[in-house]
matplotlib code that plots the C-alpha trace (Angstrom):
import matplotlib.pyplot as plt

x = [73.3, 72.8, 71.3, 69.1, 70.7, 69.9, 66.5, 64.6, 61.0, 59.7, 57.9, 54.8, 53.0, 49.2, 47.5, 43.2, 42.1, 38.8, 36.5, 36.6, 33.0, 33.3, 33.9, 37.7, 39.5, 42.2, 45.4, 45.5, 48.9, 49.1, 52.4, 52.8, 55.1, 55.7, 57.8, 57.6, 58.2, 55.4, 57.5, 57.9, 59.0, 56.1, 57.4, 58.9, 55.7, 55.7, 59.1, 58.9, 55.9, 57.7, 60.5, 58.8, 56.4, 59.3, 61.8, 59.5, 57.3, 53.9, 51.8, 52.8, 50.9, 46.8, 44.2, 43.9, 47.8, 50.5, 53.9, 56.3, 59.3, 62.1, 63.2, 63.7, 66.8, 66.9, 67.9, 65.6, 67.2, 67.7, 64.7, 65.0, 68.1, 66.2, 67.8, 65.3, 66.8, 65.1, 65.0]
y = [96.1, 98.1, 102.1, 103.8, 107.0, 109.6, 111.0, 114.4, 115.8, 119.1, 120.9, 123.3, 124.8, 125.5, 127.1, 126.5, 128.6, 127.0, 128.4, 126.8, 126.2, 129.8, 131.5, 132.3, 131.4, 128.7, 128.6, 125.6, 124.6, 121.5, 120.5, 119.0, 116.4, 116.3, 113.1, 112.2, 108.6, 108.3, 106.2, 108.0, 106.4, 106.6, 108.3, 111.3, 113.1, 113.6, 114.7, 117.1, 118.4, 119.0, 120.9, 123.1, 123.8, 124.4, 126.5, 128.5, 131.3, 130.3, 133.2, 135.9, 132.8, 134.4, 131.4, 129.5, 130.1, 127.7, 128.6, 126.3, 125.9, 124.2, 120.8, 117.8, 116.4, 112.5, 109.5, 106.7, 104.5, 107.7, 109.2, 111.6, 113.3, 115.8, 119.0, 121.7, 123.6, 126.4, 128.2]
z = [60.9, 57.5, 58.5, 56.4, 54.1, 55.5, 54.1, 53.8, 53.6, 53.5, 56.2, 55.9, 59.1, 58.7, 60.7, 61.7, 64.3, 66.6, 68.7, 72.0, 73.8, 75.3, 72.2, 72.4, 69.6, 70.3, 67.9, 66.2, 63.8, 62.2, 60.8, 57.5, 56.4, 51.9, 51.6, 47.6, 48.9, 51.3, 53.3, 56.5, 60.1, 61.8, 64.9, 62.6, 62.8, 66.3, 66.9, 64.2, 65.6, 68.9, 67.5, 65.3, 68.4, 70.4, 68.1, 65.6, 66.5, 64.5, 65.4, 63.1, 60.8, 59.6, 60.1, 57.0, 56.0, 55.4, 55.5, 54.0, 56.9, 55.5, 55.1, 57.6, 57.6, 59.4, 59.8, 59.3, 62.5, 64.9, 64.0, 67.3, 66.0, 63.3, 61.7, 59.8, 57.4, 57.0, 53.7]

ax = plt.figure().add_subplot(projection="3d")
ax.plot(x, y, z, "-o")
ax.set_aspect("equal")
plt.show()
C-alpha cells in the first residue's frame, strides 16, 4: 500500500460572535483551512477543529478578527495524527 507525502495547509481562526435568543453574546470561532490544492481529507477539518479548540486560547480574538495560527502538518492516511506549527 503506497501513503500519501505528507502534506500541509495553513490555519486561520475567525472569530463571529452571536446573540443567543436571550441576548447574551455567544463566542463563536470558526477555523479555516487554506490548502492551495483544494484537496483536503475530508475528516481533516474536524480534527483540526478539535485541537485548536482544545490547545489555543481564542478569546483574546475581537469579533470579526482572524488570526492566522500556523500551519497543519499531516498525513493524508493517518489523518488523526496532526502537528500545528505555529508561527
Amino acid at each position: 500500500m503506497m501513503t500519501q507525502p505528507i502534506t500541509t495547509a495553513g490555519i486561520a481562526v475567525e472569530r463571529n460572535d452571536a446573540r443567543t435568543k436571550h441576548g447574551q453574546t455567544a463566542d463563536e470561532y470558526d477555523v479555516i483551512l487554506r490548502d492551495p490544492s483544494g484537496d483536503l481529507p475530508p475528516n481533516l477539518y474536524e480534527t483540526v477543529d478539535e485541537h485548536v479548540r482544545e490547545h489555543f486560547d481564542l478569546s483574546q480574538l475581537a469579533d470579526g478578527e482572524t488570526r492566522h495560527l500556523g500551519t497543519v502538518v499531516y498525513d493524508a492516511d493517518e489523518v488523526q495524527d496532526i502537528c500545528i506549527v505555529t508561527e
